[in-house]
C-alpha positions in Angstrom: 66.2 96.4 29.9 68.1 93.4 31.2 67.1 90.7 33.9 70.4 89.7 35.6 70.0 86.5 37.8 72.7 85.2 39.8 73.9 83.2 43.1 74.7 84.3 46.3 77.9 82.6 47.3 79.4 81.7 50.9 78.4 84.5 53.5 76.0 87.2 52.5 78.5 90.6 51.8 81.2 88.6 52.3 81.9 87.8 48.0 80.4 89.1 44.8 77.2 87.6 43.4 77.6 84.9 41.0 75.8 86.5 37.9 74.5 83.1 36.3 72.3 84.7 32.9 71.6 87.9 31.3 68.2 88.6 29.4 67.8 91.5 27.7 64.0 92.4 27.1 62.9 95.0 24.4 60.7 98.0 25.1 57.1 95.9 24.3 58.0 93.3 26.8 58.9 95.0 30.1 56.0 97.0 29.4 54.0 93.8 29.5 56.4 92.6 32.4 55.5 96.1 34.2 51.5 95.7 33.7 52.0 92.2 34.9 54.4 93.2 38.1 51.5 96.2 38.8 48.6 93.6 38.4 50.3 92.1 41.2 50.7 94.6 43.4 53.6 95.7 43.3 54.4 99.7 43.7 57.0 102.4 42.2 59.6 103.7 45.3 61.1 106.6 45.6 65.2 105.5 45.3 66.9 105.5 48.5 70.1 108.0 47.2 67.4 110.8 45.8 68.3 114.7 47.7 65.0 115.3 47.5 
């Protein structure tokens, strides 16, 4: 998995993101990282662009 973090530059929509770093996590972390974003209460969505 990677964790892209960037800037948002001039208007919002207006111009591209300014992608600042680039972490790439293997598969022990982000499960770590997942128990740890659960713990806090976050919850699994359906996506938005699913038929179904």
């Amino acid at each position: 998995m990677f964790i892209d973090s960037g800037r948002i530059l001039g208007v919002l929509g207006k111009e591209p993101p300014l992608m600042i770093t680039r972490e790439e996590l293997k598969v022990d972390k982000v499960r770590d990282e997942w128990k740890k974003l659960i713990a806090q209460g976050w919850r699994r969505t359906k996506p938005v662009w699913e038929d179904s």
